[in-house]
C-alpha positions as protocol buffer text, in pm:
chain_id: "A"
residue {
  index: 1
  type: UNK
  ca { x: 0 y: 0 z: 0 }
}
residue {
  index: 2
  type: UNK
  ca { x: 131 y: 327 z: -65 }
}
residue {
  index: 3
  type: UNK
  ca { x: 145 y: 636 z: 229 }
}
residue {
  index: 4
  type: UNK
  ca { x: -120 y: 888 z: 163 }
}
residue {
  index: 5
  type: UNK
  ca { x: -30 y: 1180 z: 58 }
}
residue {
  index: 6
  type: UNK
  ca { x: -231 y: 1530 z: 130 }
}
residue {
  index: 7
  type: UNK
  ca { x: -395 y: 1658 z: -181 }
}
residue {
  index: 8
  type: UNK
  ca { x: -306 y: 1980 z: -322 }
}
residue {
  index: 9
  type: UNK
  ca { x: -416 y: 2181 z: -617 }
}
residue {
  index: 10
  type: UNK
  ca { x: -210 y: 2233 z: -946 }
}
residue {
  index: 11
  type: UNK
  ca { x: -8 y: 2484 z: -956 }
}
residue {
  index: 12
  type: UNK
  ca { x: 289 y: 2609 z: -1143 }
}
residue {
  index: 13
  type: UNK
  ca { x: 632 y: 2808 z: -1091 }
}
residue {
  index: 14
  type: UNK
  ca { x: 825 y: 2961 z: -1342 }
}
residue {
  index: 15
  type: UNK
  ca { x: 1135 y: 3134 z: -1244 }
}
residue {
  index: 16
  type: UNK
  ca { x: 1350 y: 3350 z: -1460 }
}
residue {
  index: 17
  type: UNK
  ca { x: 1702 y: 3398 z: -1425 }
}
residue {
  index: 18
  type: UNK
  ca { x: 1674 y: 3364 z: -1039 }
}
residue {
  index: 19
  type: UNK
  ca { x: 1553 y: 3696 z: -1044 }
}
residue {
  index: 20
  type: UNK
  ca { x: 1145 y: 3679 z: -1159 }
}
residue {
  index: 21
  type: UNK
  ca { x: 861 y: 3404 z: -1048 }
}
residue {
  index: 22
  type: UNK
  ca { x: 556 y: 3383 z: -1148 }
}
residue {
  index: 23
  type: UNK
  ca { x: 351 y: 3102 z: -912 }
}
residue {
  index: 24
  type: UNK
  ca { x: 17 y: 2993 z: -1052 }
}
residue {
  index: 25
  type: UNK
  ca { x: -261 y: 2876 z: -775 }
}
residue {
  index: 26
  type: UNK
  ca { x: -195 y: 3116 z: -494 }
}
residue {
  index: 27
  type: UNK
  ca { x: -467 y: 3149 z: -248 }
}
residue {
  index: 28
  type: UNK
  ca { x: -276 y: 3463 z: -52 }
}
residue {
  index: 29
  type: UNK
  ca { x: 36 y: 3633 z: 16 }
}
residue {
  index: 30
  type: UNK
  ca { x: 104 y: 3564 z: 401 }
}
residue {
  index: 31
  type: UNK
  ca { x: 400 y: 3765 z: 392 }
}
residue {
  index: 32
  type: UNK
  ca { x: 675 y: 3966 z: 170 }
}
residue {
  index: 33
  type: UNK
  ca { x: 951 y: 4188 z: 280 }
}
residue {
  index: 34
  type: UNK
  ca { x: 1270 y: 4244 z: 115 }
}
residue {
  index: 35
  type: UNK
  ca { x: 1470 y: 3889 z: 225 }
}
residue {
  index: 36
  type: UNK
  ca { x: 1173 y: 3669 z: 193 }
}
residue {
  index: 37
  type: UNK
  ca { x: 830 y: 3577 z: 114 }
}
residue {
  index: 38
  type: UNK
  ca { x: 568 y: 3372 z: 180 }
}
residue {
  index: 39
  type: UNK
  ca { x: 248 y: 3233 z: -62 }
}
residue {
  index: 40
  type: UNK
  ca { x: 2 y: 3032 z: 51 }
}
residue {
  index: 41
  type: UNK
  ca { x: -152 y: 2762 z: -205 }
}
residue {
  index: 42
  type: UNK
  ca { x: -364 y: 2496 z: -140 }
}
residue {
  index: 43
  type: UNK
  ca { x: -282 y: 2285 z: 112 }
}
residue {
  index: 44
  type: UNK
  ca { x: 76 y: 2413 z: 149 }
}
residue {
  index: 45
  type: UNK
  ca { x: 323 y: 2733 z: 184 }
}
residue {
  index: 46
  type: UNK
  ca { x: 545 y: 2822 z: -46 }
}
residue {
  index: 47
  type: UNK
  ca { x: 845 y: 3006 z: 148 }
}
residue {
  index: 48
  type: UNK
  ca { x: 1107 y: 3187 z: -66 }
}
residue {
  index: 49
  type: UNK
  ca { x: 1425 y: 3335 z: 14 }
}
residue {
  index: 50
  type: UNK
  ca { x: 1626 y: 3558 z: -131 }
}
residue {
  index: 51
  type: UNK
  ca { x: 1709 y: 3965 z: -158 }
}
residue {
  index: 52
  type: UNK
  ca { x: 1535 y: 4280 z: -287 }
}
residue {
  index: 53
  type: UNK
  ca { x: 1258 y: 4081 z: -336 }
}
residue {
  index: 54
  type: UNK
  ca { x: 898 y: 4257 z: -409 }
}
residue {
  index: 55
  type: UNK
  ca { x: 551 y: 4112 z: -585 }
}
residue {
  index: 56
  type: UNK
  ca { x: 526 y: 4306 z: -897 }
}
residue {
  index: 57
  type: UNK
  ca { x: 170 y: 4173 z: -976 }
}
residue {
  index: 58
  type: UNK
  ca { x: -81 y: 3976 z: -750 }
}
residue {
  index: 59
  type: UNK
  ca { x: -444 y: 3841 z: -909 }
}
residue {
  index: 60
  type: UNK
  ca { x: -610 y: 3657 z: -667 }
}
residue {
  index: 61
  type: UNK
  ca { x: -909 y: 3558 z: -861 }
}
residue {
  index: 62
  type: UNK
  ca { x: -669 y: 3444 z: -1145 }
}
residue {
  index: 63
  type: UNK
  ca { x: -443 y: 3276 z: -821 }
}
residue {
  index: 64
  type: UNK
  ca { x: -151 y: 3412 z: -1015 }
}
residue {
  index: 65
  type: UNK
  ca { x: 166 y: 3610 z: -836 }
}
residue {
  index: 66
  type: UNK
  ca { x: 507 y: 3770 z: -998 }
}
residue {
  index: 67
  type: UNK
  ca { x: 785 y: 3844 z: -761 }
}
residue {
  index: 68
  type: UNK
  ca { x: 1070 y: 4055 z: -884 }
}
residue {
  index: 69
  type: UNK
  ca { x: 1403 y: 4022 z: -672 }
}
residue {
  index: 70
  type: UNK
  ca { x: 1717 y: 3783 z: -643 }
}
residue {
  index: 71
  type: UNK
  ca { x: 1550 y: 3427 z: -511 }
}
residue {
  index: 72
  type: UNK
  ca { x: 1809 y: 3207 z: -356 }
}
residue {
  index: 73
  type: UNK
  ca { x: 1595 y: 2922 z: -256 }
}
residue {
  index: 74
  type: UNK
  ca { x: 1240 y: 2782 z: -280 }
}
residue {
  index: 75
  type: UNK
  ca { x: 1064 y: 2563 z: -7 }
}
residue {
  index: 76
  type: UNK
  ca { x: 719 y: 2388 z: 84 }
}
residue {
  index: 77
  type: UNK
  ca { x: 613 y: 2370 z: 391 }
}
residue {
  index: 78
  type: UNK
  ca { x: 276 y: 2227 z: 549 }
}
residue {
  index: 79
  type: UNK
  ca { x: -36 y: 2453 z: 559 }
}
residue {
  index: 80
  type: UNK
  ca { x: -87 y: 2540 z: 961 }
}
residue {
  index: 81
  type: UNK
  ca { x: -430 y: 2467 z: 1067 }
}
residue {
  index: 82
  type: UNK
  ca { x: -605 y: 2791 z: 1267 }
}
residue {
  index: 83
  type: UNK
  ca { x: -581 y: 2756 z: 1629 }
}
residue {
  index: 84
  type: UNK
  ca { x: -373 y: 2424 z: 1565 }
}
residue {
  index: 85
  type: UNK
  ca { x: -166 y: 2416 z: 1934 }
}
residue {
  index: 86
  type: UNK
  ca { x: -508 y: 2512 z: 2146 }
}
residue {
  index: 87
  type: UNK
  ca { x: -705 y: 2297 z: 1942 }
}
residue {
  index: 88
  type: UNK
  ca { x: -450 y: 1984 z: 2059 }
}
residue {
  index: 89
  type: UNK
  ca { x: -433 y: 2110 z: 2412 }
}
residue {
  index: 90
  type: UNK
  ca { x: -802 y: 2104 z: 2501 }
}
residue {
  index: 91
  type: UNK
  ca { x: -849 y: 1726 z: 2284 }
}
């Protein structure tokens, strides 16, 4: 049997020249200063790091972002659920 993975929507990255993404299937931006950002898609994060980075052009209802900047690196990381450490402690 194979492990069960969490289901997530499509979505795409394109990065150009380290220096402009565009990410498909963004739900919001949780956060974006200068050395990092943060997208939220479904079912996961998307956490960048880098320098001078900025979103150039955000279309929610499209789910579509473009960040402008020098990107170093690229992670996922697991969507947080709301409330997530009280809703443990009182189970």
């Amino acid at each position: 049997m194979e492990p069960k993975t969490r289901e997530t929507a499509p979505h795409d990255l394109i990065l150009e020249s380290r220096s402009r993404l565009t990410v498909t299937g963004v739900r919001r931006v949780i956060r974006c200063d200068p050395d990092g950002a943060a997208l939220e898609l479904a079912g996961c994060v998307l956490e960048l790091t880098g320098g001078e980075l900025s979103v150039t052009a955000l279309d929610l209802e499209k789910g579509e972002a473009k960040l402008a900047g020098r990107i170093d690196a690229l992670e996922y990381a697991e969507a947080r659920t709301p409330g997530g450490f009280l809703r443990r402690l009182v189970r």
